[in-house]
C-alpha positions as CSV (number, residue, x, y, z in Angstrom):
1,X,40.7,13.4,47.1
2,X,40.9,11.2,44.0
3,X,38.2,8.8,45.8
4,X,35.5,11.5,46.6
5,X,35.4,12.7,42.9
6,X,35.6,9.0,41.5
7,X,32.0,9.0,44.7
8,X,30.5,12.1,43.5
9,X,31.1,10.6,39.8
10,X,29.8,7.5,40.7
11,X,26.6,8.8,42.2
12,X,25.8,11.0,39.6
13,X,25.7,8.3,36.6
14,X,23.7,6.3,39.4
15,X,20.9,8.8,39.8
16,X,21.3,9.8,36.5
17,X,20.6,6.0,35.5
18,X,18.0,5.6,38.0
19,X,16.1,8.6,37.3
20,X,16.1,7.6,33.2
21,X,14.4,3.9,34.2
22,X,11.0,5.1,35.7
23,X,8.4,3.7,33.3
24,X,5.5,5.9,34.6
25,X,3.5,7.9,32.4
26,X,1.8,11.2,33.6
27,X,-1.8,11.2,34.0
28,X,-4.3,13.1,31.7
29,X,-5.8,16.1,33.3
30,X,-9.1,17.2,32.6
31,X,-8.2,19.7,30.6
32,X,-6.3,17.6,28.4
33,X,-9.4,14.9,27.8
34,X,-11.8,17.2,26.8
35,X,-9.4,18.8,23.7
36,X,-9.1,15.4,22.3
37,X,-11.7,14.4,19.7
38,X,-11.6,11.0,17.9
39,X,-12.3,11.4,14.0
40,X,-15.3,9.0,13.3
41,X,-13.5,6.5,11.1
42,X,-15.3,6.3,7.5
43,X,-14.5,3.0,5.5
44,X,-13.4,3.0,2.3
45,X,-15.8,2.0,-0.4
46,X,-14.2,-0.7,-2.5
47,X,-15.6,-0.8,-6.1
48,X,-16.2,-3.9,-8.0
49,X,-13.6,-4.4,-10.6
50,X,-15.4,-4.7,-14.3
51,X,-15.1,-8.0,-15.9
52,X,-14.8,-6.5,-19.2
53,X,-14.2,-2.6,-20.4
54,X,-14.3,-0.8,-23.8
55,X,-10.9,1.4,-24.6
56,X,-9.0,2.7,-27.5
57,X,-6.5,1.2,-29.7
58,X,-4.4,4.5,-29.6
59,X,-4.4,4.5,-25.7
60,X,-4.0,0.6,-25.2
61,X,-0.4,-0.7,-25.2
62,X,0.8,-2.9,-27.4
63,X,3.5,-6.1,-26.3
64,X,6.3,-7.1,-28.4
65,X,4.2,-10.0,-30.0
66,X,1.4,-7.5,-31.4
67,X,-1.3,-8.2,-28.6
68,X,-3.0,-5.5,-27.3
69,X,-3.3,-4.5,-23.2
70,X,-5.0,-1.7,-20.9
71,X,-3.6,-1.4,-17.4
72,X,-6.4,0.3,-14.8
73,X,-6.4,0.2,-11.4
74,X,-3.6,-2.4,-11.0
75,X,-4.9,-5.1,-13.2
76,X,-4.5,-6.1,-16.5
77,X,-6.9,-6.6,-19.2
78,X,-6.0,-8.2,-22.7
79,X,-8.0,-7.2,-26.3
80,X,-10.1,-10.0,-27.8
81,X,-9.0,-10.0,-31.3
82,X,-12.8,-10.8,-32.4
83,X,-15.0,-8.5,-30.6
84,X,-12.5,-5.7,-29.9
85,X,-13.5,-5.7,-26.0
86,X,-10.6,-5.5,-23.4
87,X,-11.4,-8.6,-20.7
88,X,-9.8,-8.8,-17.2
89,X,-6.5,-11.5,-17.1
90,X,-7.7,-15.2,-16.4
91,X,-6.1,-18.4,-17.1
92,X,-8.5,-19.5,-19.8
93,X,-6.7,-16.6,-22.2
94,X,-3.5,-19.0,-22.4
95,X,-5.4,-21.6,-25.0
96,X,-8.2,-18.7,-26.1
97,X,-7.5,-18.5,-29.8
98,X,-8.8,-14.8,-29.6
99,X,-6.6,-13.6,-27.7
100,X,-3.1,-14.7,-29.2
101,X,-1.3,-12.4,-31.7
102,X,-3.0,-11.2,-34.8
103,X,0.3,-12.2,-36.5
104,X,-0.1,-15.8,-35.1
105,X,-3.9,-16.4,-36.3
């Protein structure tokens, strides 16, 4: 008695194991491909990033040092201390004399 349930237990978890590993998919009806409709994909229009922009004192941010900066659209652009414009980060700002702190000049 003890053997035919420790069987019957035994087959179970088999077919249950073997049933679980088909890797078959179902085929698509008819019905089923005509109700799907792909959405045309539209690409995203990247705009060029300005080389140089025109902002506010009062909005701009200022660093511990007294320089001024403007944060848009993930980049950073530093004030020129003589013409007052806001240019994009480059290396070239490092030696620039009019772009170090008012304080230092």
């Amino acid at each position: 008695m003890k053997n035919m349930k420790f069987l019957f237990a035994a087959c179970i978890i088999v077919l249950f194991a073997w049933g679980c590993s088909k890797r078959t998919t179902p085929e698509k009806s008819d019905a089923t491909a005509k109700s799907e409709v792909k959405k045309p994909v539209v690409p995203k229009i990247k705009t060029p990033t300005p080389k140089v922009i025109v902002v506010s004192d009062s909005i701009a941010r200022k660093t511990f040092d007294g320089r001024y900066y403007y944060d848009l659209g993930g980049k950073r652009y530093w004030r020129n201390n003589t013409d007052g414009k806001y240019y994009l980060y480059n290396k070239g700002m490092l030696t620039n004399e009019a772009f170090k702190s008012p304080a230092k000049n």
